[in-house]
N, C-alpha and C positions, 0 to 999 in steps of 0.2 A: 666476359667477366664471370666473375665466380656464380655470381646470380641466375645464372643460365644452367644450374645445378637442376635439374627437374625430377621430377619424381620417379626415380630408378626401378628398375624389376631386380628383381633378387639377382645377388650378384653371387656365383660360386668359391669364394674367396674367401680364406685365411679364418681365424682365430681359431676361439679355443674347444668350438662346438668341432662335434668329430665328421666327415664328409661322408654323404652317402657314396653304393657303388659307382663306378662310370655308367654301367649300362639302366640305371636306375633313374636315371636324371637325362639322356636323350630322348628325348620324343621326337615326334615321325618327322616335325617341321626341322628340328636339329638336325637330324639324321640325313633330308636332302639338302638344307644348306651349308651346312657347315657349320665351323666358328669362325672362318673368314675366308672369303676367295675377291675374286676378279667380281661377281654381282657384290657383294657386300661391298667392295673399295671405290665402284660408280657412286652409289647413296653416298657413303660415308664423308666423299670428297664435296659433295653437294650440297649435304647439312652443314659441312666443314663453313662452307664459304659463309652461309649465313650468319656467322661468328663476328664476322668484319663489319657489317650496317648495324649488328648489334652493338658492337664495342665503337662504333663513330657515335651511334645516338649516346649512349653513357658519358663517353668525353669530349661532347663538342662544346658542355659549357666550357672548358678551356680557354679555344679558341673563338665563341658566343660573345663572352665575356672575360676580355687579357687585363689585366691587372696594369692601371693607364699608366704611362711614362711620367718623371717630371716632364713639365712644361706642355704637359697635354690638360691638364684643367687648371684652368684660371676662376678666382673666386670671386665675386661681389659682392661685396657685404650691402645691408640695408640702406647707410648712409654715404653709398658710393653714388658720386656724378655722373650719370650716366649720359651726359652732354661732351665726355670729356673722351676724345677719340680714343680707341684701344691702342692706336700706333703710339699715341705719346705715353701711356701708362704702363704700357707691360713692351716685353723684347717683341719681337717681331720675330715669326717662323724662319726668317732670313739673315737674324742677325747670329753672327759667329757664336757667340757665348750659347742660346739658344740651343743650337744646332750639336755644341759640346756639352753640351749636360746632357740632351737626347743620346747620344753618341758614347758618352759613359753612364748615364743611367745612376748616378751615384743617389746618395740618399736622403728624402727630401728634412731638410733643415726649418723650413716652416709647415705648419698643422695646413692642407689644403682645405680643412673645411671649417679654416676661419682667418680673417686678414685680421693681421696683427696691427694696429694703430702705428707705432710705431717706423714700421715695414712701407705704410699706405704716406706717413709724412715723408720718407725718404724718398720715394719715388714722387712727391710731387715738388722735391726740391730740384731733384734728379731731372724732372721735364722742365720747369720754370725760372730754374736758376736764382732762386731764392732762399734768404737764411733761414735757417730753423734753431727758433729758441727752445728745446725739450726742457720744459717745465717739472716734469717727472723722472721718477728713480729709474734705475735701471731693472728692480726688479718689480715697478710698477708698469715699465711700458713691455716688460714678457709677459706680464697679466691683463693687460688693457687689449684687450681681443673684439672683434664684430663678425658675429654671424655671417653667413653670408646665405644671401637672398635667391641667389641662383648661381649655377657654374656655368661657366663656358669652357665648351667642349674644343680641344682644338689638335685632331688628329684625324687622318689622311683613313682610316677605318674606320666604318661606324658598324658600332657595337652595340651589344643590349645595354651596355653602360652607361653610352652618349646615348641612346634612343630612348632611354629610361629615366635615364638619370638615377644610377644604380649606385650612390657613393654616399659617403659617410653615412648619415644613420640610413639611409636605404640600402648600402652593402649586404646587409642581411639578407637582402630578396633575390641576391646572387645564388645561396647558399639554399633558398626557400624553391627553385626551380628545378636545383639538384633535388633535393625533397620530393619535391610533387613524381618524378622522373622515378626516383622510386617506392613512392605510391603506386603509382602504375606497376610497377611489376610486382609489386604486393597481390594487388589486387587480380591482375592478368595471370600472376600462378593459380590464384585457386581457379578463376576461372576456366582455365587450360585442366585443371583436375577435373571440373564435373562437367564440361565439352567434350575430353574427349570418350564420355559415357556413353553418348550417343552419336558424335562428329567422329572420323576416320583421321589419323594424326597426320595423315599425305594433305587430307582436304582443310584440316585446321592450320594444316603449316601456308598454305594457301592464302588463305582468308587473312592471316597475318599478315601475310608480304605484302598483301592489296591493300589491308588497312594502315601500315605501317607508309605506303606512296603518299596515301589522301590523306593524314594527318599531320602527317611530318611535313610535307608540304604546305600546309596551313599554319603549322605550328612555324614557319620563318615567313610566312606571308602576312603575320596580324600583325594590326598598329598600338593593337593596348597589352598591358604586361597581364592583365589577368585570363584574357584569350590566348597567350601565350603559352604559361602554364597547366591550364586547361587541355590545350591539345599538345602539350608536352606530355601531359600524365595519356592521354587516351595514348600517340606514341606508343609509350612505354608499355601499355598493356599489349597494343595488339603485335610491337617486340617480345614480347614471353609468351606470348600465344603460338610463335613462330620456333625461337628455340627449344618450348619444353615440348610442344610433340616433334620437333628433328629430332632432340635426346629420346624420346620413346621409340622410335624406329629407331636408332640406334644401336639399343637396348634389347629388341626385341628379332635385330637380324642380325647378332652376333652371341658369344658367348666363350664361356671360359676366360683363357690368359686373352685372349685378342679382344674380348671384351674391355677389361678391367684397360690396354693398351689405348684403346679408340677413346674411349671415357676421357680416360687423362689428358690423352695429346686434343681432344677438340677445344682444352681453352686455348691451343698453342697457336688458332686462327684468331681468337678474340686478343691475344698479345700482335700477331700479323696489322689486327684490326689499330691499333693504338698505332704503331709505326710507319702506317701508311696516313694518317689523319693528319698530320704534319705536311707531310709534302702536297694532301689536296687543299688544305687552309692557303697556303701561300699564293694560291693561284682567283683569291676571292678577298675583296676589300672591303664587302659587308655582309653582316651576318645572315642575312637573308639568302643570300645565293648561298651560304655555302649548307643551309637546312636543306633547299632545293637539292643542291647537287645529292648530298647523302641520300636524300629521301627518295628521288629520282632512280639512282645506283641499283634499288633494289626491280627497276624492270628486267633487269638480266637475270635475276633471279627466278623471277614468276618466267621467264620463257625458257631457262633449262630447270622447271619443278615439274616437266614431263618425266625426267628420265629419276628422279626422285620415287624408290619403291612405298610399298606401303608396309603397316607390320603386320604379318602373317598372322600371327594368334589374335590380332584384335578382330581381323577378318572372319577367324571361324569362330572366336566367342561372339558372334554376331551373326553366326549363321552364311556367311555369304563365304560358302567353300567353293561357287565355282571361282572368283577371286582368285581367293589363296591358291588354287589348283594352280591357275595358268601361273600366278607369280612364283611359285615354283617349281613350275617346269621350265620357267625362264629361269632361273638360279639355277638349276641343275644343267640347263648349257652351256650358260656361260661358266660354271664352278667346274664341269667335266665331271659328275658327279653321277653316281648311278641311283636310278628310281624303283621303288617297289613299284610291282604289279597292279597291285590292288590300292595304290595312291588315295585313292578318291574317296574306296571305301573305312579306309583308314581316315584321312580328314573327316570325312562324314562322323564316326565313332569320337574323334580327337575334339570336334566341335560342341558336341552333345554334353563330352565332359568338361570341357572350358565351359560352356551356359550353366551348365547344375554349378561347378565352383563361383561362378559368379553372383549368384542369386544365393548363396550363403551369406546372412547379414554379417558384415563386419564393423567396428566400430572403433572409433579413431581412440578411446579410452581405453585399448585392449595393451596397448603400447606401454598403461602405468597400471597394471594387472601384477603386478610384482613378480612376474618370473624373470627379466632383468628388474635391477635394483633401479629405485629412481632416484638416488644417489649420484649414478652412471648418467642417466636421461637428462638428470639438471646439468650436469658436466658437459656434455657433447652437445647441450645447447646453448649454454652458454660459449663453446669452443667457435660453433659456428658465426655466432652474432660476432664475436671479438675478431675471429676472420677478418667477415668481412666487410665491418669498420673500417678497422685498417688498412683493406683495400680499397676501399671507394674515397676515403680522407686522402691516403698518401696520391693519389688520381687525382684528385681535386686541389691539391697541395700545386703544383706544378705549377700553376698560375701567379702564386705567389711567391715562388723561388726563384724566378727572375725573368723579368718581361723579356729581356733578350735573346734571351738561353731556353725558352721556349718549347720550341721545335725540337733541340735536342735536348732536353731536358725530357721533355716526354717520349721518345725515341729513347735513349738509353734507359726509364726505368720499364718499360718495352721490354725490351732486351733483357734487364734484371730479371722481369717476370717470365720468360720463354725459361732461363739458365734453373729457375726453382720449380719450373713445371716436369725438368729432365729430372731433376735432383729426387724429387717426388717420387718419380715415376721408379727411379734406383731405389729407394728406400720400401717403397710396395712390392717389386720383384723381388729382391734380392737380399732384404735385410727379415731377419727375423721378428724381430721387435722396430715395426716400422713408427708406434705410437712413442715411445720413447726416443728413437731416433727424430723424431719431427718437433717432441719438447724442446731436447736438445737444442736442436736447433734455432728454435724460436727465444730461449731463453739467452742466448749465447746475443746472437745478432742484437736481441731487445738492448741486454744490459749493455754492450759495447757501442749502440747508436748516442747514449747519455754523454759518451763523450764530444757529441758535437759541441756542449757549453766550452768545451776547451779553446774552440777556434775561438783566437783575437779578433776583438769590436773592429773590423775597415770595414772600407769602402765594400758596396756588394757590385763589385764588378765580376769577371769571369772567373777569377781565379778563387776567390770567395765562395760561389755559388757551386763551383765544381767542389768544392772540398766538402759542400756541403751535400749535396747530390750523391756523393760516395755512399753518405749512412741512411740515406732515402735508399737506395740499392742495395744494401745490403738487408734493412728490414722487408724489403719489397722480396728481395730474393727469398726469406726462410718463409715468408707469409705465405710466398706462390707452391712452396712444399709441402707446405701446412695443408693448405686447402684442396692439394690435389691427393695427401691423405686422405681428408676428410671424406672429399667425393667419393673414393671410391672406398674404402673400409667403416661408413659410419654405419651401412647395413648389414654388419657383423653383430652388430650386437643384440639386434632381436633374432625372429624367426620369422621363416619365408614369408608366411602370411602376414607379417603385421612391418616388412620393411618400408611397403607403399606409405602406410601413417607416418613410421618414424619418419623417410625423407622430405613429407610432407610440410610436418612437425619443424625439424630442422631449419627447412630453408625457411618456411613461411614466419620464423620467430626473427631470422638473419634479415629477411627484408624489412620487419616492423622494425628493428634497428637501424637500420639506411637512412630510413626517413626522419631521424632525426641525426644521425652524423653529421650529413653536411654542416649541420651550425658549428661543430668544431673547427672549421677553419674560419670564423672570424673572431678564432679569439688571436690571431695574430695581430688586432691593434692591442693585447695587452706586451705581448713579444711575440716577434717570427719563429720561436724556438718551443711557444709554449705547447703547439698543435703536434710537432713530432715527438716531446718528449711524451706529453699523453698518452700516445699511439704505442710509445716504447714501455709504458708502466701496464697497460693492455697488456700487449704482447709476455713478457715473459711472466704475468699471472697467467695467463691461457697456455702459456707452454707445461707450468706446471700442470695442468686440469688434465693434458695430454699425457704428460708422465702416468697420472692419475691412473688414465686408463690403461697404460701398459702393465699394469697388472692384475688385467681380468683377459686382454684380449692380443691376440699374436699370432702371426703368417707358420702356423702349424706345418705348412710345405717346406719351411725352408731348415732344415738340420742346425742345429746348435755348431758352431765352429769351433772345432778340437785342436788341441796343440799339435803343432807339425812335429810326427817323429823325425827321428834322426836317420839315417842311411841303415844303421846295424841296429837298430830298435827295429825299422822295416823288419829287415832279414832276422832277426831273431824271434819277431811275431807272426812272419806269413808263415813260418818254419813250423813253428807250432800250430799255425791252424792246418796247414797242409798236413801233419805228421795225425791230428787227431781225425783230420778229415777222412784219411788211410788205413786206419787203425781200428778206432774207437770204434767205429757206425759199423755195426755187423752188414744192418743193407747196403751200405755204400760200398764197404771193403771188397762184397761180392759181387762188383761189374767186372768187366774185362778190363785188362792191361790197356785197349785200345781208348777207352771211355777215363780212367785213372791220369793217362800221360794227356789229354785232352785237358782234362781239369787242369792239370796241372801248368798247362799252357795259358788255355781262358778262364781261370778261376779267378772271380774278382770281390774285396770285400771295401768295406769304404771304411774313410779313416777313424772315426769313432768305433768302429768293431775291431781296429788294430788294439787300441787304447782299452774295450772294453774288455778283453781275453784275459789280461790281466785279473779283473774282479769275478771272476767265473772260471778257473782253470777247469771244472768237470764239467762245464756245459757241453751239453752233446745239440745246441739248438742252432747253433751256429752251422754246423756241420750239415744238419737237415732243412735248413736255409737255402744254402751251398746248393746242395743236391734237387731242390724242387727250380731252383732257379737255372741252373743246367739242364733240365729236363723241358723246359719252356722256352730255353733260348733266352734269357734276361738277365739282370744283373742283381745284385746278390739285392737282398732285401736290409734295410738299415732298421726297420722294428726293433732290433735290438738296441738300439742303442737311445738306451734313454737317455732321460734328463732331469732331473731336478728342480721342479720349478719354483 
């Protein structure tokens, strides 16, 4: 889940600030790892997996608590006989009719959390074979209601629902468990920020996994709803204690594009996590086995978090270089990678200056210092919260989109979300303006989900629930694009030093929001329709906040896309650079014939410099472009070719 956003290390990527050189920005640990090899893609698959017991704890209210069938609670009101056997009063699990409303699931016609007088005299004419004189109106006996005293639970799973008694005005403490779940990770982020000041993020990702067995294992072994939540909220910390230092080793044994790459695709194991949840619920028919089993899953974990590295610079900001030594001369075996000489005494020097940069106070207030505007800061915090609302409601949504449809109802918007983490991951490589391409899209999917009022009032059978499933998948899709922008360019907007606050910032305002989304879906007893269309008036207000920012901040790597010439626009514009390139440049004109028919073979210039010749016929810069880029073996330089912005 997106909440598993942890507190990022400066990421070298895009906007509108200008990049230092390459060789400026390697240091000695880059220089023997890499940006990615064979040791980095051991870790990387290892913290991967821990995605999956994260994203089961997140959605297994789901399956905790399914949204009960007709014919699974029966009501008792106060002035019910309770002398009077259940066989003669209500159908029987065995009687046909019964069996066919379970079987179509259609929609219930009486309030379950009150017997209607009415409804209660019919059935005791219906047992006893006696007349009934109804003394009253028709629209007095749809008002003539009774409480009811207690429910009977009457299905083959027991649930927090039947063990709670989780229904009508208790419903709410469905949506209050999702809550506490994330409280915990409210609280488990920060405490993962100032743990891992003096904890090692290999040994805190540890202590997670060990705490996440013996919680979660309590939290489906208690008998009261408040021990429940309770060790649902601890859960949930010592879950974020586990994924936010995997995200720091992550962070901290990659870099560059393969960086920004691993970031993105690790929520694509917390979608793996959603789609396998489904097919281990079916194999447990109460809710308690199936906490065990999740909570259990994670011993496999703790016995390969051997081969899980540690991160290198927290090592030597901490002084412990013989460490880091051996853990990279282990990465440079396996990477094939060649070692300075003097390794050691470089880490030694490399450590010295991590401690002095660390012991500079820094202060989470340096963030609203006005060198970014806080204009922008309220924008991209508010973008984050509206996130991931939307993602944790449309999750928790599923439950009540159709008890049958279940399984694949959470399996395909799964799926939705894996197709908008790739979509993402296009629009950060390869689009220039990835914050306007991510409004777009948020705005687009928001306003066209409004059309689900359109589907006609039936039955919510299958055909029903899939139509509506469509537009859950489609805001599921741009939301997962959204947010895998988010994670990886919202630390563009400061500077190195102060990315740690913003991310901090960020997420920890996105969690204080969680904790109260859940209540959003119980406003489905006002209408089933009122919880997505909310999420849809969200959404494309947050898509524009995104626009917003597209014009301060933009993937400065990727060239502005030029009109494609034509065949003979080509040839009449490489003509002319070629002729001035021959000509014009006294240095250039005086190489040899053998260096000239060379150019003239591999001289290459890109297509905005085609376009641009035009607006410059006496540039002579093009030309010496040309010529430095020939002499180095490279391809021509696009500097010229501005832009407009």
């Amino acid at each position: 889940m997106p909440d598993s956003k942890s507190q990022m290390q400066s990421l070298s990527y895009g906007g509108s600030r200008r990049k230092a050189s390459p060789d400026s920005d390697v240091d000695v640990v880059e220089q023997v790892n890499g940006s990615f090899g064979r040791w980095q893609l051991r870790t990387i698959l290892l913290i991967f997996l821990c995605k999956i017991p994260s994203a089961w704890f997140t959605a297994i209210i789901i399956y905790t608590a399914p949204y009960p069938w007709k014919g699974e609670l029966v009501c008792h009101p106060a002035d019910w006989n309770a002398s009077v056997s259940h066989a003669e009063t209500h159908l029987s699990r065995d009687h046909p009719l019964w069996q066919e409303t379970r079987s179509t699931d259609r929609l219930f016609n009486v309030d379950v959390c009150n017997a209607y007088s009415q409804s209660l005299a019919r059935g005791f004419v219906k047992s006893h074979g006696k007349e009934w004189n109804a003394t009253e109106t028709k629209e007095e006996q749809k008002k003539s209601s009774l409480p009811c005293e207690n429910v009977e639970h009457r299905t083959d799973y027991r649930s927090l629902i039947t063990q709670f008694d989780l229904i009508c005005s208790r419903r709410v403490l469905v949506a209050l468990t999702q809550s506490f779940h994330a409280l915990g990770a409210l609280i488990g982020g920060l405490m993962a920020y100032s743990a891992l000041k003096i904890i090692s993020p290999r040994r805190l990702m540890l202590l997670g996994m060990i705490g996440q067995i013996f919680c979660g294992n309590l939290t489906g072994l208690v008998d009261t709803y408040q021990l429940h939540i309770y060790f649902r909220c601890l859960t949930s910390i010592f879950c974020a204690l586990m994924y936010t230092s995997g995200q720091f080793i992550l962070n901290d044994i990659t870099s560059g594009k393969a960086r920004i790459i691993v970031v993105t695709l690790s929520e694509l194991f917390w979608s793996m996590g959603l789609v396998l949840l489904p097919a281990i619920s079916i194999y447990f028919d109460d809710w308690s086995y199936l906490y065990v089993a999740i909570s259990s899953s994670l011993i496999i974990l703790v016995w390969l978090h051997r081969w899980i590295a540690d991160a290198p610079r927290w090592l030597l900001q901490h002084q412990r270089v013989e460490a880091a030594l051996r853990q990279l001369l282990e990465s440079a075996t396996y990477n094939n990678r060649k070692v300075p000489l003097t390794l050691d005494v470089q880490l030694t020097g490399y450590a010295k200056d991590l401690e002095l940069k660390a012991e500079q106070k820094r202060s989470y207030f340096q963030i609203w210092d006005g060198e970014t505007k806080r204009s922008q800061l309220v924008y991209i915090h508010c973008i984050w919260g509206a996130a991931m609302v939307i993602y944790t409601v449309s999750l928790l949504m599923i439950r009540n989109l159709g008890a049958q449809q279940v399984h694949v109802n959470t399996a395909a918007l799964a799926f939705g979300e894996m197709v908008g983490i790739f979509v993402g991951l296009y629009m950060i490589l390869y689009t220039r303006r990835h914050w306007r391409w991510a409004g777009n899209l948020m705005i687009a999917a928001s306003l066209f989900t409004y059309l689900i009022w359109l589907l006609p009032e039936t039955e919510r059978n299958s055909r029903r629930v899939g139509l509506e499933l469509v537009f859950w998948i489609i805001l599921k899709v741009s939301n997962s694009a959204s947010i895998a922008v988010l994670t990886t360019c919202t630390s563009e907007m400061v500077s190195t030093e102060k990315r740690v606050f913003l991310l901090l910032s960020v997420i920890t305002f996105s969690r204080l929001c969680l904790v109260f989304c859940p209540l959003l879906s119980c406003l489905t007893v006002i209408h089933h329709l009122v919880p997505i269309t909310i999420l849809s008036t969200i959404g494309w207000i947050y898509g524009l906040a995104l626009r917003r920012l597209n014009r301060y901040y933009w993937n400065a790597d990727q060239p502005h896309i030029s009109q494609v010439p034509t065949p003979n626009t080509y040839r009449r514009q490489s003509a002319i650079i070629l002729r001035r390139c021959s000509t014009t440049s006294s240095n250039f004109s005086g190489y040899s014939n053998e260096l000239l028919s060379n150019f003239e073979r591999n001289g290459a210039v890109s297509i905005a410099d085609i376009w641009h010749i035009n607006f410059h016929p006496s540039s002579l810069c093009e030309c010496e472009d040309l010529e430095l880029n020939l002499q180095n073996g490279e391809e021509a330089v696009t500097s010229r070719s501005s832009e407009t912005i």
